[in-house]
C-alpha positions as CSV (number, residue, x, y, z in Angstrom):
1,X,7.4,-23.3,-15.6
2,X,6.3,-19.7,-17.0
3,X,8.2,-17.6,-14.2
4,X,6.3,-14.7,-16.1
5,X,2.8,-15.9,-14.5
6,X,4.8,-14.8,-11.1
7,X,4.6,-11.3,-12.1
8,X,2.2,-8.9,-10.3
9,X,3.0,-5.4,-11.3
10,X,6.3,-4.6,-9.9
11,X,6.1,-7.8,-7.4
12,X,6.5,-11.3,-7.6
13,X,4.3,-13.1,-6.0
14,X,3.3,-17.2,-6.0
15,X,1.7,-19.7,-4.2
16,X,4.5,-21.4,-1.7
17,X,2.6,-23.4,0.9
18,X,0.2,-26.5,0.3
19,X,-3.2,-26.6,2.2
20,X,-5.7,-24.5,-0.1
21,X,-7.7,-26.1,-2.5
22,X,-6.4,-25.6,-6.5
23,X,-4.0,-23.3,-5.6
24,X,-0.4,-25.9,-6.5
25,X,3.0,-24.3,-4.9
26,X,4.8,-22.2,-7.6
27,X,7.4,-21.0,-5.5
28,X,9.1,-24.1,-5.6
29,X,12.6,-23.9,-4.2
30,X,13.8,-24.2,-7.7
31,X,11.9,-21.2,-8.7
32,X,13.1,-18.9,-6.1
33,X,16.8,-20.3,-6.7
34,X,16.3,-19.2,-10.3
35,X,14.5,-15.7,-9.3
36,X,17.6,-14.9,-7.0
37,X,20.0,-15.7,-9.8
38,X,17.8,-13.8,-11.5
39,X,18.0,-10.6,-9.7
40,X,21.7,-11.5,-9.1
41,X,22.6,-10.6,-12.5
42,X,20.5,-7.9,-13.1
43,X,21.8,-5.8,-10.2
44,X,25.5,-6.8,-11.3
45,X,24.5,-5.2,-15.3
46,X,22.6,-2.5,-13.4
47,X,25.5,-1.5,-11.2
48,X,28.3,-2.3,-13.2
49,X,30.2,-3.7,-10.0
50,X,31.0,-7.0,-8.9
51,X,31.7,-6.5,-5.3
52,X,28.1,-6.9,-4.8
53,X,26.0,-6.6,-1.1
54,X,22.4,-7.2,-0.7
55,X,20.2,-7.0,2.3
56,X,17.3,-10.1,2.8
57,X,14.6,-9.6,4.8
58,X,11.2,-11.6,6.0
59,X,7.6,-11.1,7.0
60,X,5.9,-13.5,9.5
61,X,4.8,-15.7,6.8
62,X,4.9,-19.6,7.5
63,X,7.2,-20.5,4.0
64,X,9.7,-16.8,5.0
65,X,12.9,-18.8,6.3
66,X,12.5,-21.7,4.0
67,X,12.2,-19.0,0.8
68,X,14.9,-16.8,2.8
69,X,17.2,-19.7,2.2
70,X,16.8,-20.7,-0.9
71,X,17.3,-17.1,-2.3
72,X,19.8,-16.3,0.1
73,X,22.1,-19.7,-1.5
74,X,21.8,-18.8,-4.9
75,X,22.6,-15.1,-4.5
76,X,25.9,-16.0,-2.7
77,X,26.3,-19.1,-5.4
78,X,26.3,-15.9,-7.9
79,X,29.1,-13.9,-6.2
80,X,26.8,-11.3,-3.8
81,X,27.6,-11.0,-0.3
82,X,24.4,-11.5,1.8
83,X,23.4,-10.5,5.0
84,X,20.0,-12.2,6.5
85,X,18.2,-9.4,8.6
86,X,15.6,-12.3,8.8
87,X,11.9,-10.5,10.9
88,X,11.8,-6.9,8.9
89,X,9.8,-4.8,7.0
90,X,9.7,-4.2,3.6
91,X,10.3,0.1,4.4
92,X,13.1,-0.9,6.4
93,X,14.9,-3.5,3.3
94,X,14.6,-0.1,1.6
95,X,16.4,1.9,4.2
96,X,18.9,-0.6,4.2
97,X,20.4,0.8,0.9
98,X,20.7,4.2,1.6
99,X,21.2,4.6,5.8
100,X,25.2,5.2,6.0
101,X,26.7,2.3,7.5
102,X,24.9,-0.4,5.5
103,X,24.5,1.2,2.2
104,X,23.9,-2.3,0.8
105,X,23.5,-2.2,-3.7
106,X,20.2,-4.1,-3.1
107,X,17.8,-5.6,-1.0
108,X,15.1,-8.2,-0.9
109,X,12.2,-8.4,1.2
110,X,10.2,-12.0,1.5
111,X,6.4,-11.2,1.6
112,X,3.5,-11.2,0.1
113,X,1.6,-8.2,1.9
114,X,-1.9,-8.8,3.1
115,X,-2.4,-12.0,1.0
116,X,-3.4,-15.3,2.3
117,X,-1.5,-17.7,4.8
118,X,-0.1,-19.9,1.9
119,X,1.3,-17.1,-0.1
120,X,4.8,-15.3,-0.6
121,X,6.6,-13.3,-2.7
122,X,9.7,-11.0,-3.2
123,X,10.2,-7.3,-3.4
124,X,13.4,-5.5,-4.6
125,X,14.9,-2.8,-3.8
126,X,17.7,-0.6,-5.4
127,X,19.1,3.1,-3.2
128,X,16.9,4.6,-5.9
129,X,13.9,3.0,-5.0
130,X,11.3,-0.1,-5.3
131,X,12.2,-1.9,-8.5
132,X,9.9,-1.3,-11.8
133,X,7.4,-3.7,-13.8
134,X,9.7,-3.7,-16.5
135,X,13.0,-4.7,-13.8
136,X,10.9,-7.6,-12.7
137,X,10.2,-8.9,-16.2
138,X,14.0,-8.8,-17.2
139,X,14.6,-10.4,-13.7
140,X,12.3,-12.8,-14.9
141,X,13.3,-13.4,-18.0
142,X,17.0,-14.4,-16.9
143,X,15.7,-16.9,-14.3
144,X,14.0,-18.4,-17.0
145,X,17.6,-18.3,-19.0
146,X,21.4,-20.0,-17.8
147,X,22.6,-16.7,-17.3
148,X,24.9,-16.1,-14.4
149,X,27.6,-13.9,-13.3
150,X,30.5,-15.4,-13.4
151,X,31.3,-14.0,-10.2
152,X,33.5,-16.4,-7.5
153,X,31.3,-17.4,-4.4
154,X,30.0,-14.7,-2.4
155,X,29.5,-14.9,1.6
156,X,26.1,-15.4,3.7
157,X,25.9,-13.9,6.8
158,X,23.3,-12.5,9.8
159,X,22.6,-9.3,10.4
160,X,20.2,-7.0,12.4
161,X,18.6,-3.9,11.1
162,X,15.4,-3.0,12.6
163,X,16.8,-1.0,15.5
164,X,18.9,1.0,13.2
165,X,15.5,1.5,11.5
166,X,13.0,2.6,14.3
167,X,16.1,4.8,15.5
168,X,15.3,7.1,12.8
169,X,11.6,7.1,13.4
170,X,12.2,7.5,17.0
171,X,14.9,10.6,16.1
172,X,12.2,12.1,13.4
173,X,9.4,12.4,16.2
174,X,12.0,13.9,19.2
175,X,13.4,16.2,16.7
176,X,10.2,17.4,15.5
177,X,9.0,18.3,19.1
178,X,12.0,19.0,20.7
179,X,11.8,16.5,23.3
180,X,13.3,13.3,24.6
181,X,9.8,11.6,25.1
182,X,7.1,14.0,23.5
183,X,4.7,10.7,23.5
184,X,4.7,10.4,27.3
185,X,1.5,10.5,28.6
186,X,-0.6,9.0,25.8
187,X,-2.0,5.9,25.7
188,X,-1.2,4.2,22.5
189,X,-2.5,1.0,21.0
190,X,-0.9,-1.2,18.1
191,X,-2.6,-4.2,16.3
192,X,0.5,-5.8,14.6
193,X,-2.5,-8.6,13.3
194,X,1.0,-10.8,14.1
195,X,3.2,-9.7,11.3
196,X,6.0,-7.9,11.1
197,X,4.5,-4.7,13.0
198,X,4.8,-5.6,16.7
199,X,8.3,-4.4,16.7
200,X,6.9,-0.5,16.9
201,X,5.5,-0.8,20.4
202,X,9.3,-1.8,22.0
203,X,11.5,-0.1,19.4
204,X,9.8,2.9,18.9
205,X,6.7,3.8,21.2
206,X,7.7,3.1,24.0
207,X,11.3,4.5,24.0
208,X,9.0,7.7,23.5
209,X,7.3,7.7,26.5
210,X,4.0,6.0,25.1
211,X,1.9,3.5,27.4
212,X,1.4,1.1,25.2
213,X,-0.7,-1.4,27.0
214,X,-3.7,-3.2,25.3
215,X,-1.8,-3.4,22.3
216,X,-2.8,-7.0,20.3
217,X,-1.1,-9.5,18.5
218,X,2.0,-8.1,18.2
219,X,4.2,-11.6,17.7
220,X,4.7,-12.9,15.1
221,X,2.6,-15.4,13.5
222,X,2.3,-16.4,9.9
223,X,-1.3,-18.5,10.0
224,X,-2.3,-15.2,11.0
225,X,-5.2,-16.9,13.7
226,X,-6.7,-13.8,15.0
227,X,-7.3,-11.4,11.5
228,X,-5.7,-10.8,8.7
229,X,-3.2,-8.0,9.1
230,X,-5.0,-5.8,6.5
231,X,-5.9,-2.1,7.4
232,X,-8.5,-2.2,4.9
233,X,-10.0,-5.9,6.0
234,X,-13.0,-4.7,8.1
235,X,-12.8,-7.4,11.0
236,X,-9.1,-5.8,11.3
237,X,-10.4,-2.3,11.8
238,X,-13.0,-3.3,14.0
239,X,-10.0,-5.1,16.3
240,X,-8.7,-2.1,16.8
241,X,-11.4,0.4,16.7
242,X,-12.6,-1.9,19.7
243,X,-8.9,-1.9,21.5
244,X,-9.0,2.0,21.6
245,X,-12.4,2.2,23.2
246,X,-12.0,-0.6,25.6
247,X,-8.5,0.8,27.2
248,X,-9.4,4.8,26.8
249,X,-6.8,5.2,24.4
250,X,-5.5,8.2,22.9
251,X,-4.7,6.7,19.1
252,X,-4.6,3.4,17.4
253,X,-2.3,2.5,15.0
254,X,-2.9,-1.2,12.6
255,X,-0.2,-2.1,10.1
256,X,-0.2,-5.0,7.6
257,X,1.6,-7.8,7.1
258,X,4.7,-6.3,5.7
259,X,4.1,-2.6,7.1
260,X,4.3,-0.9,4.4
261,X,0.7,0.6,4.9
262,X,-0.9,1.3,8.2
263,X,-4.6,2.5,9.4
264,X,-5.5,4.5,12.5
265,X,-7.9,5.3,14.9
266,X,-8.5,8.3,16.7
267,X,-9.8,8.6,20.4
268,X,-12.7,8.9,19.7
269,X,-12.8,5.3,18.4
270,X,-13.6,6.5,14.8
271,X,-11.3,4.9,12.4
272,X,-8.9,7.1,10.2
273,X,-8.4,5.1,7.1
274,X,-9.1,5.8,3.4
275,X,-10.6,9.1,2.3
276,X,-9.7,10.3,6.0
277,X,-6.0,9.1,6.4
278,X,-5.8,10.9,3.2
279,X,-7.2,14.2,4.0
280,X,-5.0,14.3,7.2
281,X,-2.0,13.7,6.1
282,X,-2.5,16.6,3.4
283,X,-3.8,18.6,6.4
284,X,0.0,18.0,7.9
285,X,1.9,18.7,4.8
286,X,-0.5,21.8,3.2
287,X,0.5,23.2,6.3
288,X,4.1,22.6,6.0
289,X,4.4,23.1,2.3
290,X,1.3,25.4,0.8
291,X,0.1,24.7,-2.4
292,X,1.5,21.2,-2.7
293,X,0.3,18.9,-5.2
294,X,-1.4,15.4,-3.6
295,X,-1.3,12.6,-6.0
296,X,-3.9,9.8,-5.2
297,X,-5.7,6.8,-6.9
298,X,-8.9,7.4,-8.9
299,X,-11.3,6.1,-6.4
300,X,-10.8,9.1,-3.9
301,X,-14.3,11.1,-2.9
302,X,-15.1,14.3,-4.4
303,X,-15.2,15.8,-0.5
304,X,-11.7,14.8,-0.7
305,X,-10.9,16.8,-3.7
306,X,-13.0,19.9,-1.9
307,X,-10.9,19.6,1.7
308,X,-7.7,19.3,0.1
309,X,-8.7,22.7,-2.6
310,X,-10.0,24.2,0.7
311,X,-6.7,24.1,2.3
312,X,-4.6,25.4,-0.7
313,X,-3.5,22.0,-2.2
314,X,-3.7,20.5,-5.3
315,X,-5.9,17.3,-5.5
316,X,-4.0,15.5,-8.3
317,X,-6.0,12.2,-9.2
318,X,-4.4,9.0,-11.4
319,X,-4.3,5.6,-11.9
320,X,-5.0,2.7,-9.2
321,X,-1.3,1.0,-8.1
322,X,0.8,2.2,-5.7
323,X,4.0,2.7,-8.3
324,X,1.6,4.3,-10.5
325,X,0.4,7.2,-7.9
326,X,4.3,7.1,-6.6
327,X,5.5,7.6,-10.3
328,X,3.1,10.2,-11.1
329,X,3.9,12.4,-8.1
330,X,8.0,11.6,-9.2
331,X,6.8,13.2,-12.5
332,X,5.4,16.4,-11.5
333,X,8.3,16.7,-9.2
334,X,10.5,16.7,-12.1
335,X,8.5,19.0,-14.2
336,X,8.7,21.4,-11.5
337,X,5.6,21.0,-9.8
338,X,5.9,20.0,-6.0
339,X,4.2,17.0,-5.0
340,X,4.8,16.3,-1.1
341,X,2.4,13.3,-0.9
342,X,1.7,10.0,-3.2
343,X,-1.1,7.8,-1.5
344,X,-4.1,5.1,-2.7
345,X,-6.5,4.9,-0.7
346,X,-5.8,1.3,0.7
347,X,-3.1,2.9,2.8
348,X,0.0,2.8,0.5
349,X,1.1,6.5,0.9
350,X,4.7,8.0,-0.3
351,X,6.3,11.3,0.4
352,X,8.8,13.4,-0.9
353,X,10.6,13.7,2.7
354,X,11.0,9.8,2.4
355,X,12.5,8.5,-0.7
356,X,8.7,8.3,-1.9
357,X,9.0,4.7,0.1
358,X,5.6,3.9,0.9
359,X,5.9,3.2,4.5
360,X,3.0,2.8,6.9
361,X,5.5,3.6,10.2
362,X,6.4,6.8,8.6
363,X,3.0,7.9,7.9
364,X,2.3,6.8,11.2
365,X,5.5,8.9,12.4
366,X,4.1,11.7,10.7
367,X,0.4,11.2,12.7
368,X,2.6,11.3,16.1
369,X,4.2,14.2,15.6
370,X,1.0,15.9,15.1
371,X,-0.4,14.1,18.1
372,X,2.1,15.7,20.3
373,X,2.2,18.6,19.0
374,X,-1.7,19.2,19.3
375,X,-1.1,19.0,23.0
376,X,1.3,21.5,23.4
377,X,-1.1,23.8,21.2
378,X,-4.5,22.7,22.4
379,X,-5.5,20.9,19.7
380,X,-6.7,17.3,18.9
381,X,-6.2,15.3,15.8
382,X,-9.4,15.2,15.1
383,X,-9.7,18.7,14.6
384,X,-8.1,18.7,11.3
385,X,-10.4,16.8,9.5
386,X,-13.6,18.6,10.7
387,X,-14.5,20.0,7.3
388,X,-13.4,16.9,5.2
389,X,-17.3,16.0,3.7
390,X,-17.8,12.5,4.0
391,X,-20.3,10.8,1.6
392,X,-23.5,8.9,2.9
393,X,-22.9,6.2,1.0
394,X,-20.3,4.2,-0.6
395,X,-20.2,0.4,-2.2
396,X,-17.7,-1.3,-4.8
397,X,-18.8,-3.9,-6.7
398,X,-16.3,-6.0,-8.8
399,X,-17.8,-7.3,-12.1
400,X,-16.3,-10.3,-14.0
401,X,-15.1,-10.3,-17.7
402,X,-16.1,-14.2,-18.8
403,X,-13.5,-14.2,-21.4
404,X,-9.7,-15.1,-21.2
405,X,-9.1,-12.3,-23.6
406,X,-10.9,-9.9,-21.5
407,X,-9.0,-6.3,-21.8
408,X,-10.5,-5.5,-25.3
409,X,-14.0,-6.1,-24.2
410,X,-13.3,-3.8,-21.3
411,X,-12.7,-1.6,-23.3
412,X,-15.1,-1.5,-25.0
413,X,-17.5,-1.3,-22.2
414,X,-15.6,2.0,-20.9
415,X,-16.1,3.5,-24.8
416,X,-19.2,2.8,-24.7
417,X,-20.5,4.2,-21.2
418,X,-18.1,7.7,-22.3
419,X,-20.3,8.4,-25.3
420,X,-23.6,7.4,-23.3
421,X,-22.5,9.1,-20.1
422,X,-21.7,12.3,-22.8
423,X,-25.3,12.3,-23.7
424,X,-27.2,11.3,-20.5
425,X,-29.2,13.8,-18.8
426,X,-28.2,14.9,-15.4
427,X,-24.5,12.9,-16.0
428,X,-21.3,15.0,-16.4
429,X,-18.3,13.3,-17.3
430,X,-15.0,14.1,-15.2
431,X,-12.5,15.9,-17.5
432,X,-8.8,15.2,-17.1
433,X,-9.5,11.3,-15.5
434,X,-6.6,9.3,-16.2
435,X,-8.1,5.7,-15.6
436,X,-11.9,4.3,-16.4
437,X,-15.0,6.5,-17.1
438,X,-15.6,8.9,-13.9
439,X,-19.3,10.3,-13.7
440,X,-21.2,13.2,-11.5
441,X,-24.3,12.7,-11.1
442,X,-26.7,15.8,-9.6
443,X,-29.4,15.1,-7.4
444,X,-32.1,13.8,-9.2
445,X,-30.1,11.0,-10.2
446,X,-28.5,10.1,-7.1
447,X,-26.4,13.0,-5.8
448,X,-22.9,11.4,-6.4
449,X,-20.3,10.0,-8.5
450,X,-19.6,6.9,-10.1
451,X,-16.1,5.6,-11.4
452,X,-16.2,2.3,-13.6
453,X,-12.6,1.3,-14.9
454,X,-10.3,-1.7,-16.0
455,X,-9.2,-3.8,-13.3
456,X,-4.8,-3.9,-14.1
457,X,-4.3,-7.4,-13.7
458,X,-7.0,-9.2,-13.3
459,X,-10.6,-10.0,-15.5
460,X,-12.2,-7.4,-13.7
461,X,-14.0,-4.0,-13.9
462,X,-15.0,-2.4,-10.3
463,X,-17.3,-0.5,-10.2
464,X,-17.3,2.5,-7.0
465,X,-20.2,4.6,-6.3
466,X,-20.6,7.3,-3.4
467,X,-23.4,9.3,-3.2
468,X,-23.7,12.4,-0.3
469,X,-27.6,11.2,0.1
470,X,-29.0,8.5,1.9
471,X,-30.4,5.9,-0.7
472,X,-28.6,7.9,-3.8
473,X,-26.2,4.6,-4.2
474,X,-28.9,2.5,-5.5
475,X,-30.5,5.1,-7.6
476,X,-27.0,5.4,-9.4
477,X,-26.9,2.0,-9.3
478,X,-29.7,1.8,-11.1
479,X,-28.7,3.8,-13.6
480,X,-25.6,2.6,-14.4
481,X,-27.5,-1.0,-14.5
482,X,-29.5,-0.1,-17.0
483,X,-26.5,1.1,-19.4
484,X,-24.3,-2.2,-18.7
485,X,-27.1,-5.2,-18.1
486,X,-27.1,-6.0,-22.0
487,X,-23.4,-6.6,-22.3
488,X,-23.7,-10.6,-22.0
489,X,-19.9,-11.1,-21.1
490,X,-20.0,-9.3,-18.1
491,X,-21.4,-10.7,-15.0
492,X,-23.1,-7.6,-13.5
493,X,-25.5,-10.2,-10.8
494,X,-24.0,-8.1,-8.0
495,X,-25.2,-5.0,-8.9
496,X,-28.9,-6.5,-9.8
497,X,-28.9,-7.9,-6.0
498,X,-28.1,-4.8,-4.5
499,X,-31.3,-2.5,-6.7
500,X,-33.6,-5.7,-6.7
């Protein structure tokens, strides 16, 4: 098969369970024997060593230990000594590379984040980070080869990790306050959705002090049977919205699958996700480093880009991907321009402090810290988000390109809407916009913003309007319906249901 097809950005990710309707397993074991050959060599080129150790770790997913296994043989068939850290997290495969004892040259982490029950995938992992697009196509490209590495026969064995690993989020909240339990006290509530996130409550929590009763589905479970562990999935965030309220607690944290992103609620019940998490985090680090730079994804609200200028940052927008926002923050960095924070707004959020590893129990570390510290000063959370403006509207829609060649029509739809949008009265284009055609609109024609762009991967282009007045979304729906209903290609019916 075309192992390139398994590509998504700087993941792989396939279809490796039966049971959904044209959807055919690509992960065969065959496929995921070539991939760890694959990644086999490539680390042995990239390294230049052949005494080679990797780390392997899983999420809850139903196919994990069969694709664990099959990876796992042909790594150690290739020369590389492998230890199985089998239930993990993909910020913790990361750690396993650079935290001194384990320092392993790579490590693999078996998940395919928030997608459905019959998927799975692999992420990679060097001491100098998540692996790039271009790693994964080599990778690629050798499992689709005979290369090897000539290396004799390397050893399997099990390890354990995780406790190392919520030891130093445990450490990085007592050192920060200065106390042995600094989350005693506080009721605390965790909605692992049954991934790999239930391990926070005993390993990290509750050392702290934290009463953590109420918390839901914290074991394990891979068909997922109550939601899907998804911050962003609204039936997720309305789980634990709900488990704050009903056991008077103080803060709510939800992770996905994998836990590499995480969404909150506050005690109020009200959910910190999004635009939100955003702004609070860049409360927490304006404050410890003034005039830093926050790098997010395009979509982010202009009240966003008003709080975080407000409080002496920097509000740095850029592409949609989490490497992209992560790279981009890397870059000013190296140009000399600080950049503490790297974050989308569906959760994935990198800083400086961490490797820029997007990890949703270190953002969630970071949220504690603040939480106990608020009581010692008299201060809630909520608090620090008072004057973030919030718009009074908000909807996405997703358009369909019907074509198989489908970027240069895109295009062309986003060249078109810049020289209309550069002509149209009461529009003004966003300068300096790094992805898609970004659009204010003052309040006559909706009192907002609009961003259309060019969906990475797939025949798409999404569409996001906000608007800070009640019925402004449809009247800048509207108007951008008017521009985009003659281009015959795209399906825009989901727009024309929402003005009709």
């Amino acid at each position: 098969m075309d192992y390139k097809k398994l590509q998504n950005g700087s993941d792989i990710r396939g279809v490796a369970l039966e049971g959904v309707e044209n959807q055919n397993v690509n992960l065969t074991e065959k496929a995921c024997k070539d991939i760890g050959r694959g990644f086999a060599v490539w680390l042995k080129e990239k390294t230049g060593k052949e005494n080679l150790r990797v780390s392997v770790g899983r999420d809850s997913r139903l196919s994990g230990e069969k694709l664990s296994d099959w990876i796992c043989s042909s790594m150690t068939e290739q020369g590389l000594d492998v230890t199985d850290f089998k239930m993990a997290s993909t910020p913790a495969m990361f750690m396993s590379t650079v935290t001194e004892g384990y320092n392993y040259d790579g490590a693999v982490m078996i998940t395919a984040s928030h997608l459905p029950f019959n998927r799975n995938g692999f992420k990679f992992f060097t001491a100098q980070g998540g692996l790039e697009k271009e790693d994964i196509k080599k990778i690629l490209s050798i499992a689709e080869s005979d290369g090897v590495t000539g290396l004799p026969k390397g050893k399997l064995q099990s390890g354990e990790f995780m406790d190392a690993y919520s030891k130093i989020l445990a450490d990085k909240i007592r050192n920060a306050t200065g106390e042995e339990k600094p989350l005693e006290g506080f009721k605390i509530v965790v909605d692992a959705g049954n991934g790999a996130g239930g391990f926070f409550v005993d390993k990290v929590l509750k050392p702290l002090g934290a009463d953590t009763s109420g918390s839901l589905y914290l074991e394990p479970d891979g068909s997922f049977p109550n939601h899907i562990p998804n911050p962003e999935d609204e039936t997720a965030m309305r789980s634990i919205m709900k488990a704050v309220k009903d056991n008077s607690a103080d803060f709510g944290i939800i992770f996905d699958t994998d836990v590499d992103r995480a969404g909150a609620v506050l005690s109020d019940g009200t959910e910190l996700n999004r635009n939100r998490l955003i702004a609070m985090l860049s409360a927490i680090l304006l404050r410890e480093h003034p005039g830093t730079t926050i790098v997010t994804d395009s979509i982010t609200s202009t009240g966003l880009n008003e709080f975080i200028t407000a409080n002496g940052g920097i509000h740095h927008r850029f592409k949609r991907g989490y490497r992209n926002v992560i790279n981009e923050s890397i870059r000013l960095n190296n140009l000399g321009q600080d950049s503490q924070l790297a974050i989308e707004t569906s959760g994935h959020g990198a800083l400086k402090e961490n490797y820029f590893l997007d990890d949703g129990a270190y953002l969630v570390t970071k949220l504690l810290i603040e939480l106990a510290r608020g009581r010692k000063q008299g201060y809630k959370l909520e608090s620090l988000i008072e004057t973030l403006k919030e718009p009074a509207e908000s909807i996405e829609f997703r358009m369909k390109v019907n074509l198989d060649d489908f970027k240069p029509y895109g295009q062309n739809v986003l060249d078109n809407l810049n020289e209309y949008a550069a002509k149209k009265e009461g529009w003004s284009l966003v300068e300096n916009n790094y992805e898609g055609v970004r659009v204010n609109l003052d309040k006559s024609h909706g009192d907002g913003w609009f961003l259309l762009r060019l969906s990475l991967h797939d025949p798409l282009l999404p569409l996001n309007v906000e608007s800070n007045s009640v019925g402004g979304a449809k009247k800048i729906a509207e108007e951008i319906y008017a521009f985009i209903k003659d281009f015959d290609k795209l399906d825009t019916s989901s727009i024309a249901e929402y003005i009709k």
